[in-house]
Each structure stands twice: as structure tokens, then as C-alpha cells.
C-alpha positions in Angstrom: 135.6 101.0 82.8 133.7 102.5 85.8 135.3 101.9 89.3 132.8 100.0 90.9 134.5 99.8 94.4 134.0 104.1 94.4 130.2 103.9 93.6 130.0 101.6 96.6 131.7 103.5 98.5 130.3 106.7 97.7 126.9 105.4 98.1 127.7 103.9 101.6 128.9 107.6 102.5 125.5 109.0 101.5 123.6 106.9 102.9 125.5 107.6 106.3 126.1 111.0 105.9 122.1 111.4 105.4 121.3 108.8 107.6 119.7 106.4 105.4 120.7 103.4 108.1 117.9 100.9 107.8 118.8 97.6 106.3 117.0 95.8 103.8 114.4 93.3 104.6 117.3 90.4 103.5 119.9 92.3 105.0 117.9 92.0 108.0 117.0 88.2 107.7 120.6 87.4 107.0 121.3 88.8 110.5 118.5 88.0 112.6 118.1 84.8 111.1 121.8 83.7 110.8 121.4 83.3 107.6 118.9 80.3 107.4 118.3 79.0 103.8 114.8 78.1 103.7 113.6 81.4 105.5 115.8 83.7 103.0 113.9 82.0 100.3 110.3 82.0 100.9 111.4 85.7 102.4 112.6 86.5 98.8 109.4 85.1 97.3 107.6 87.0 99.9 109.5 90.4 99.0 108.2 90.5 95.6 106.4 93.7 94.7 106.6 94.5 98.5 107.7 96.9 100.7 110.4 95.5 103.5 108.1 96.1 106.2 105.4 94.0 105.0 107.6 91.2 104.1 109.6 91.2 107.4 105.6 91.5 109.1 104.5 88.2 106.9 108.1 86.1 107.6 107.2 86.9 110.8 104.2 85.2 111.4 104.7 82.6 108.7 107.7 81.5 111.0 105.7 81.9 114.3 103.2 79.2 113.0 105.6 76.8 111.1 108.8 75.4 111.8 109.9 74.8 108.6 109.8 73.3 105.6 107.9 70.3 106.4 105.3 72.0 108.7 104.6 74.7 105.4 104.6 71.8 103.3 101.7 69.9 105.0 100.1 73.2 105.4 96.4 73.7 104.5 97.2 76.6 101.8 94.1 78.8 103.1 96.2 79.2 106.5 99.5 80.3 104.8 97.5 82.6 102.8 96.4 84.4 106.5 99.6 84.1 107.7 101.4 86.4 104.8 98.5 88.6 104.1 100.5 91.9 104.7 102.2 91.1 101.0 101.6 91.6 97.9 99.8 88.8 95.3 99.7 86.7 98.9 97.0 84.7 97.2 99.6 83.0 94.7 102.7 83.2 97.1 101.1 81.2 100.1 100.3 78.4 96.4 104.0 78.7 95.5 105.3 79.0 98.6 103.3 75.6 99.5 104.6 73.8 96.7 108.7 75.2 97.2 108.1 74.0 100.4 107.4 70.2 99.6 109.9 70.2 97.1 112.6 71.1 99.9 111.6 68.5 101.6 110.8 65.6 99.5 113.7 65.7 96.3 116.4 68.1 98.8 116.0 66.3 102.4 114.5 70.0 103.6 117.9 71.3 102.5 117.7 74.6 100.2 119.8 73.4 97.3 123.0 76.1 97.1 123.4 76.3 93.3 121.5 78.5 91.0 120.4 75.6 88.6 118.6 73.6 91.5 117.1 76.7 92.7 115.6 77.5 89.6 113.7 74.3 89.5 111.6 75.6 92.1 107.7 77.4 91.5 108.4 81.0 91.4 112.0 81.2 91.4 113.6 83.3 88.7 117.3 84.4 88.1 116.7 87.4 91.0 115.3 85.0 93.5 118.0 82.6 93.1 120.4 84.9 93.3 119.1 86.2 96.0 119.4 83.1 98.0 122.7 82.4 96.7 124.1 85.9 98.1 121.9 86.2 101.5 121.7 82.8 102.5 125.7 81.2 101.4 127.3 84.2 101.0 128.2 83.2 97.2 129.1 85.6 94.4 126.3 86.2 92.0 124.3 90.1 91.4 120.7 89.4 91.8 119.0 92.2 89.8 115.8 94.0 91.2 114.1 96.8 89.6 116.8 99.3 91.7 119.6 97.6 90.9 118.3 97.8 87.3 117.6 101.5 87.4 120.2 102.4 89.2 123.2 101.1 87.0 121.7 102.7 84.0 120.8 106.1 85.0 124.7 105.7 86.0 125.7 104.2 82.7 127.1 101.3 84.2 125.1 99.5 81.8 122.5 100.8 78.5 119.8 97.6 78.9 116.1 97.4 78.9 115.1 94.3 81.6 116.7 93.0 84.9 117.6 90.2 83.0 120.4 92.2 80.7 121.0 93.9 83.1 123.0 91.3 85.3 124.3 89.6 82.2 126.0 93.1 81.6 127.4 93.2 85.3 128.5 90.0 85.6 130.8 90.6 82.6 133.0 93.4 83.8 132.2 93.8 87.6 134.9 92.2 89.8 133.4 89.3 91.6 134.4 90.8 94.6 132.0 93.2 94.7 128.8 91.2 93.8 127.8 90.2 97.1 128.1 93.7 98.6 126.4 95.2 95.1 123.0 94.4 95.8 122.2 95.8 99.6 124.0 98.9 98.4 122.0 99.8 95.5 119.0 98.7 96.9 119.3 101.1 99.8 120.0 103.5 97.4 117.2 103.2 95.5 115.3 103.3 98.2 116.7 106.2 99.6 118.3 108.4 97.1 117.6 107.1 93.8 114.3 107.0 94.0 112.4 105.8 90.8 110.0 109.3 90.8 112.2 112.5 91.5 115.5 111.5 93.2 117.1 112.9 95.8 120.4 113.9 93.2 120.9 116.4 96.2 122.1 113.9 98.4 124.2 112.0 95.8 127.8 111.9 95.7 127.6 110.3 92.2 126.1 113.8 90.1 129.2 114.8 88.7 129.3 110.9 86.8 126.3 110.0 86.5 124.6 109.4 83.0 121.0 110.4 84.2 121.8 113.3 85.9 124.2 115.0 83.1 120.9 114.3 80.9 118.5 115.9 83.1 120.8 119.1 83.5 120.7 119.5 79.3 116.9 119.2 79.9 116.8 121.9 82.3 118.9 124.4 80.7 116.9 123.6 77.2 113.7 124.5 78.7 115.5 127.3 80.7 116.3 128.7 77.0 112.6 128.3 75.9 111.0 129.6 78.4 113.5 132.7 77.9 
């Protein structure tokens, strides 16, 4: 069983000592936004295959336009799309983002539903998204799983799984629940920061000496070490 509470920890210390401060882009909503519902959604739609800055640039201006859920969902789509250009795929966000809008508003009163079943009735919001919300927005366990979250606990060999999907159905059975809220801004940070997908920074992590990746990458080295010789 891996000690989950020291690979937080250890990470946190990293990213300090190295000062790898900045916060995510939900981190950052969470804060500046006290934690509004609707606006940590269609941020977490918005984040998809995005970098933070782009999606804190696009909530930005969405927000300076609209008030809400019933001002996006009366929106003429073509203005969303301008609004959130700065993201990724904005074309089919500003549609889905539409369309999660309306539903707020007409079936939940313009109340974000707090419950991963409800939120997985809406356009475009899978198991990450929801969890997303859930974590962020209500401060409830659950381990939303993005593509660092994913890498990160295997090259650690937290987990051996092939999608995000696994991945958090792995988590969830054996990491304490009191540490899924504070899992995800942690390893997304790190990610970001250390454990990059493309040569990571192993130089700055205090993990080397357990981690699953990096034990495999030494063998590698001193194999072609041997050849070359």
C-alpha cells in the first residue's frame, strides 16, 4: 500500500522548494470566484485540451458579457463562440456550453445539481468534469482524473491502467477519502511542473527513489550505457 499522504506531501515540498507556486486554473476559480457552481463548470468544459491561461482568459470574458446561466442560455451561440475563442475546440464548447446552460436553468432552477449522476446528464460532461465540479465547486470527495493525474499515478505505480477512466476506479479503491479533494491540484501541478509528459524534470523530484518510471528509465540507461561500451 503506498502512503499517499507522503506523495502529497513530497510533491507540495517540490513544488515550493522549486517554486512551482502558480495555481491551477480551478484552483484559481475556486478562490477568485468563491467557489461558484455554474462558473467552475462551464470553466471545466472550457479547460478541456487547454492551457490555464487560455481558459482563465475565455471565463473571463464569458463572465464579463453574461451573468449567468440564463443570460448564456438565451445567448446567440455565434457570440459565445467570440467570447471563448482563446480555447481549444471553442466552436463545439460555446454549442455545449449553450445547451448546459439551459438545462441549469430550465430542469435545475439555475442551480448546478451537486451529485455526480445529475451532472452527468449534462452535454459534455464526463466522469472528470463531474468530478471536477464536485471537488472545486462543493468541496466533496471524489478524484477527477486528467491526463496528469493519469500519468502521474502510473509512472509512480500507484496504479498499472491504460485510460483516465481505470485509472480513478483504481484510486478510489484504496486511496483514503481524505485525500481526494487535495489529490487532484497536487498532481496537476506536478504534472505541470515536474512531471512533465516529454522529459521530466526527475531532478526536482523527491519521489526518484519510489517511483516505478524512474527505476525503469535508470535500467534503460545503464543497458545502453553497457552497449555502447
Amino acid at each position: 500500500m503506498h502512503d499517499l499522504s507522503r506523495i502529497i506531501d513530497e510533491m507540495e515540498s517540490a513544488l515550493n522548494a522549486n517554486n512551482f507556486l502558480r495555481k491551477t486554473a480551478l484552483e484559481d476559480l475556486h478562490k477568485n470566484e468563491n467557489g461558484d457552481p455554474f462558473k467552475i463548470l462551464i470553466g471545466t468544459i472550457l479547460s478541456s485540451r487547454t492551457r490555464d491561461e487560455n481558459t482563465t482568459k475565455a471565463l473571463i470574458r464569458l463572465f464579463k458579457k453574461y451573468n449567468g446561466a440564463k443570460d448564456i442560455s438565451k445567448a446567440d451561440t455565434e457570440d459565445i463562440k467570440k467570447e471563448i475563442s482563446s480555447v481549444g475546440f471553442y466552436n463545439v464548447k460555446a454549442i455545449r456550453i449553450k445547451e448546459v446552460a439551459k438545462i441549469i436553468e430550465d430542469k435545475f432552477h439555475g442551480l448546478v445539481p451537486d451529485n455526480e449522476e445529475e451532472l452527468l446528464e449534462l452535454p459534455g460532461v464526463g466522469r472528470k468534469t463531474a468530478n471536477c465540479v464536485l471537488v472545486y465547486a462543493f468541496q466533496k470527495s471524489a478524484i477527477p482524473v486528467d491526463t496528469h493525474v493519469h500519468r502521474i499515478s502510473n509512472r509512480l505505480g500507484l496504479v498499472n491502467t491504460k485510460t483516465p477512466q481505470e485509472t480513478e476506479k483504481e484510486l478510489s479503491k484504496y486511496v483514503d477519502k481524505k485525500h481526494w479533494i487535495r489529490l487532484n491540484s497536487i498532481f496537476v501541478r506536478y504534472g505541470q511542473n515536474i512531471c512533465l509528459p516529454l522529459k521530466p524534470k526527475c531532478n526536482y523530484c523527491n519521489l526518484i527513489n519510489t517511483c516505478k518510471y524512474y527505476a525503469e528509465a535508470k535500467v534503460e540507461r545503464t543497458k545502453t550505457k553497457t552497449v555502447a561500451k
